[in-house]
C-alpha positions, 0 to 999 in steps of 0.5 A: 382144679381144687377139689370141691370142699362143702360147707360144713358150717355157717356162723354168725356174729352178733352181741348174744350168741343165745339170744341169736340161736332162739331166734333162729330156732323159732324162725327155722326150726333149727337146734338145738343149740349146745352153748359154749361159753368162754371156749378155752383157748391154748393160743390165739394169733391175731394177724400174726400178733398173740392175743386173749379171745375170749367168746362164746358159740352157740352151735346148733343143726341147720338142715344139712349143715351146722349153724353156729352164733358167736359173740366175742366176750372180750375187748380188742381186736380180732377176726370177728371184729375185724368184720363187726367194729367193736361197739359197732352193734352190727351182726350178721354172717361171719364164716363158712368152715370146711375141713381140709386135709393139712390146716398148715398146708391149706393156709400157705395156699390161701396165703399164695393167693393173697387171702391172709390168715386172720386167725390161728388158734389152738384148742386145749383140746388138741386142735387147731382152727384158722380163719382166712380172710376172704372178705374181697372175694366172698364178703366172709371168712373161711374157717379151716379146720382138720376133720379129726375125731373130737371134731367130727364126733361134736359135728355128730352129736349136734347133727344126731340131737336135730334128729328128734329136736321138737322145739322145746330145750333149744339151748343145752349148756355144754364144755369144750 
């Protein structure tokens, strides 16, 4: 048996990644939000295909875990849009991600179990992320990633601005 893996964060699609973070905020009390936009990306395969993904994430502390809003900002097709049509207009959960100890081993183990890789892409700073398609199984997308310093410093720094979060600011600009 696998060992348990907890959800670390759930993201939603839709086509205002801010406006969708207000909203939650307001509704859940969750944030703030630290916005992203047009997150650098040294790589992207598309279903084996290089492509340009461009978009924004809005990412915010939800309880326990971290919730995140995205929106893709340019057109053609991508693992968001392979569950959200382009034009489609539609929004709602897209993944769950975990961290796993080898990304490149995780994804030949979910690919032997016939769930394929929708996204590989690589960070300018230094790490990667895969989206496996696990939509027959569980109607979203697994995000893998490997829990390396700059990553669980960010979950960190999100989950430590929840601490005091009052409701005023939700949405703080950020880089990555």
């Amino acid at each position: 048996m696998k060992p348990s893996l907890p959800i670390r964060q759930i993201a939603y699609f839709g086509t205002d990644a801010r406006a969708a973070a207000i909203l939650h905020s307001q509704a859940y009390g969750s944030g703030p939000f630290f916005v992203a936009e047009h997150i650098p990306l040294r790589r992207a395969v598309h279903r084996g295909v290089e492509r340009t993904l461009d978009h924004t994430s809005a990412y915010g502390q939800w309880g326990p875990v971290m919730i995140e809003f995205v929106q893709q900002n340019n057109s053609g097709p991508s693992a968001f849009h392979d569950m959200y049509p382009e034009g489609s207009g539609r929004s709602g959960i897209h993944h769950v991600a975990l961290f796993v100890d080898d990304i490149h081993e995780s994804i030949v183990q979910y690919n032997a179990n016939g769930q394929e890789t929708a996204l590989y892409a690589e960070m300018n700073g230094g790490f990667a992320f895969a989206m496996i398609d696990a939509r027959a199984e569980l109607g979203h997308m697994i995000e893998l990633y490997q829990p390396l310093p700059q990553l669980t410093g960010f979950y960190r720094m999100v989950a430590d601005a929840a601490k005091d979060f009052n409701g005023r600011e939700p949405l703080r600009a950020i880089r990555l």
